[in-house]
Each structure stands twice: as C-alpha cells, then as structure tokens.
Backbone as CSV, one residue per row, in Angstrom:
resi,resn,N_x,N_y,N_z,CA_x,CA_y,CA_z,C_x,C_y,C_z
1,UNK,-5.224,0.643,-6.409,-5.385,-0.223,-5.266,-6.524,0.337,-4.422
2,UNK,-7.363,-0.386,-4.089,-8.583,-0.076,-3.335,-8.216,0.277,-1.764
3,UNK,-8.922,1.272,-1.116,-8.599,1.956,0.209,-9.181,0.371,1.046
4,UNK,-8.378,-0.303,1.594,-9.144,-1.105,2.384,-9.165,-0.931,4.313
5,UNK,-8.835,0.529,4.328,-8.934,0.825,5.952,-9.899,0.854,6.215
6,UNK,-10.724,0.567,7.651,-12.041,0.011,7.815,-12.413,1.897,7.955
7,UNK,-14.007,1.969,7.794,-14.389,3.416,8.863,-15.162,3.147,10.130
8,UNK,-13.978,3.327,10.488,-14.725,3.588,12.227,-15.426,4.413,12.302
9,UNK,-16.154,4.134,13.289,-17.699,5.068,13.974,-17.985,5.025,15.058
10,UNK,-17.806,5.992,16.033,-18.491,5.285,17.502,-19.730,5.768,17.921
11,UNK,-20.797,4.584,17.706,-22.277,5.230,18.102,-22.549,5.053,19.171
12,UNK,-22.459,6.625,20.129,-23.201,6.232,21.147,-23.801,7.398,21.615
13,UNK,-24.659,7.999,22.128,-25.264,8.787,23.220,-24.344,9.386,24.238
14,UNK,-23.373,8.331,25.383,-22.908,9.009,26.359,-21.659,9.951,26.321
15,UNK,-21.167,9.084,24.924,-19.462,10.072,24.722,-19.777,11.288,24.201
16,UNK,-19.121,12.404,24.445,-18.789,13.817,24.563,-18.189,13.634,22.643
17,UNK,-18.019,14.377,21.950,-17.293,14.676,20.443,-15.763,14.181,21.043
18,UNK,-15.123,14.856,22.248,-14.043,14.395,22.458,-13.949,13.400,23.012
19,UNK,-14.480,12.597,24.142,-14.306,11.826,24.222,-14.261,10.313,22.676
20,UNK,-15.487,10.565,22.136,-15.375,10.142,21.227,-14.019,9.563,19.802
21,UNK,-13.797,11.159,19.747,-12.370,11.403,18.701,-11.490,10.506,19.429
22,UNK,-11.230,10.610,20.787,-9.954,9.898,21.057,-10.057,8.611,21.398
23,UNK,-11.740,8.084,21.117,-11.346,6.356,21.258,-11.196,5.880,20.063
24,UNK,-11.732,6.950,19.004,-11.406,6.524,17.325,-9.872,6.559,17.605
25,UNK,-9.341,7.564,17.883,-8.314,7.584,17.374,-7.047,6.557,17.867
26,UNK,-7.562,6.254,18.901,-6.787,5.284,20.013,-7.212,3.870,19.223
27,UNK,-7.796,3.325,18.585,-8.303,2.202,18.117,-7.340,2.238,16.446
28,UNK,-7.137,3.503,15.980,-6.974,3.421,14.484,-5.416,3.161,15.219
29,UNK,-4.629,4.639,16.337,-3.453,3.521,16.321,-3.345,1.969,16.581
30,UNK,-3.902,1.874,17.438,-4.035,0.482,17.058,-3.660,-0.691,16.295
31,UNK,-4.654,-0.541,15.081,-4.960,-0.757,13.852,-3.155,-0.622,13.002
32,UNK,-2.862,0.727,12.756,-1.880,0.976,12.403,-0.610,0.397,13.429
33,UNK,-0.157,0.059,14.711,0.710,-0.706,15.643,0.687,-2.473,15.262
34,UNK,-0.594,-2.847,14.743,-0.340,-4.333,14.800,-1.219,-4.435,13.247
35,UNK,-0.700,-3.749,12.627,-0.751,-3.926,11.001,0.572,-4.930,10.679
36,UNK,0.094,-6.320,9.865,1.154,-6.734,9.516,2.589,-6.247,8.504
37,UNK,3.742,-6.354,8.334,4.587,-5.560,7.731,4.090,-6.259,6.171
38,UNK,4.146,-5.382,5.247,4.177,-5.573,3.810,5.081,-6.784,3.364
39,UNK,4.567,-7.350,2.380,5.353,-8.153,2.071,6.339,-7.589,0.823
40,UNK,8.105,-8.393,1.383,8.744,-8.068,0.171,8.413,-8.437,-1.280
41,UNK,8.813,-7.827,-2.183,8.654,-8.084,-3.675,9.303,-9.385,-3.595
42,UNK,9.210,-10.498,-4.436,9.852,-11.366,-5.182,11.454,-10.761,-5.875
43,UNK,12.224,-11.159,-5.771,13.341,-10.708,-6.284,13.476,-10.897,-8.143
44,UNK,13.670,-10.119,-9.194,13.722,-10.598,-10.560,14.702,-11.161,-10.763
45,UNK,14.388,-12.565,-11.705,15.177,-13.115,-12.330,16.611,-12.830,-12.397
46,UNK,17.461,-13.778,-12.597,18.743,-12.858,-13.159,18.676,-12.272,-14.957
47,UNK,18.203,-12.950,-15.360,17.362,-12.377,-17.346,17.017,-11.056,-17.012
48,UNK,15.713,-11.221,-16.124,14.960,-9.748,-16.100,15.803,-8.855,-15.650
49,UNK,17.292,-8.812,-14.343,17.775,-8.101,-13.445,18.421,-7.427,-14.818
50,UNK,19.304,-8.449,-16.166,20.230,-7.714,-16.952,19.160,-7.570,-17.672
51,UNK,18.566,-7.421,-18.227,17.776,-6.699,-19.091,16.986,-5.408,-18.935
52,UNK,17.040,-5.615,-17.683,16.249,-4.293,-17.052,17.650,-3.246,-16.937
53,UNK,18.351,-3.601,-16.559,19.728,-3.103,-16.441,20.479,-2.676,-17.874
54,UNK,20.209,-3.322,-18.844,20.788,-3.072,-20.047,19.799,-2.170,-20.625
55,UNK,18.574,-2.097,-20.452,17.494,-0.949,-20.892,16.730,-2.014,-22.012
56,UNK,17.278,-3.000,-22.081,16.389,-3.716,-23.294,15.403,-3.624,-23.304
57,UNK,14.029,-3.413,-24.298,12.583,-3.289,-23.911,12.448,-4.671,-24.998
58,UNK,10.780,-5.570,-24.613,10.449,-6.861,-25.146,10.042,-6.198,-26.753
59,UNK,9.204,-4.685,-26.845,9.343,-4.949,-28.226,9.209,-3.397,-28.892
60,UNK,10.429,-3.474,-29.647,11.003,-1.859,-30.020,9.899,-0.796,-30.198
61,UNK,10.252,0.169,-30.190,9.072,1.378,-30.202,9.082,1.653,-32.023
62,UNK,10.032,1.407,-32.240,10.064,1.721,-33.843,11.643,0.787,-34.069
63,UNK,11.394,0.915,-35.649,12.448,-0.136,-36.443,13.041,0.919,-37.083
64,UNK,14.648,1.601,-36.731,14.657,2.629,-37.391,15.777,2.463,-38.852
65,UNK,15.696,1.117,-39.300,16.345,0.536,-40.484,14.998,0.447,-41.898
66,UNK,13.809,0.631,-41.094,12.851,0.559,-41.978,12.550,1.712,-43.011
C-alpha cells in the first residue's frame, strides 16, 4: 500500500526551527484528528465463513492417493 501522508514543509524566513516544528506538528495532528475512520471489511459470505472455518483450500497442495 502506497504511503499517501502528504509532506509538509513550512517555507519561510521568519519562523525559528522551533517555532517551525510545532506548526508542522500542530497541522499533522490535525490531519491525524479529522482523518476519516477506515472503512469496515465487507463481511464473508456464509460459503466463504464455513470454508474458511473448515480449513478447506480451492485447490489441494498435493493428491496424496496419487
């Protein structure tokens, strides 16, 4: 999954290193406070729920009658 957090930068002349750091950092909370919540997964099937549950796999690793 690709990093899609923006990079902040603050260009300016008058801010100090600290002053600086803490409007980045005051902006990323931010960022992170009104981040929308993730969306839930889709729930699986009831097929997929017992099959996943029974360990069934779609196609054997070996045929051991062969």
């Amino acid at each position: 999954m690709p990093n899609r957090r923006p990079q902040l930068q603050l260009v300016t002349e008058a801010a100090s290193p600290e002053e600086a750091a803490a409007v980045i950092a005051a902006v990323e909370q931010f960022l992170r406070d009104h981040t929308p919540p993730a969306a839930a997964p889709e729930p699986a099937s009831g097929w997929v729920r017992a099959a996943r549950l029974e360990a069934v796999e779609r196609e054997p690793l070996f045929e051991p009658w062969l």
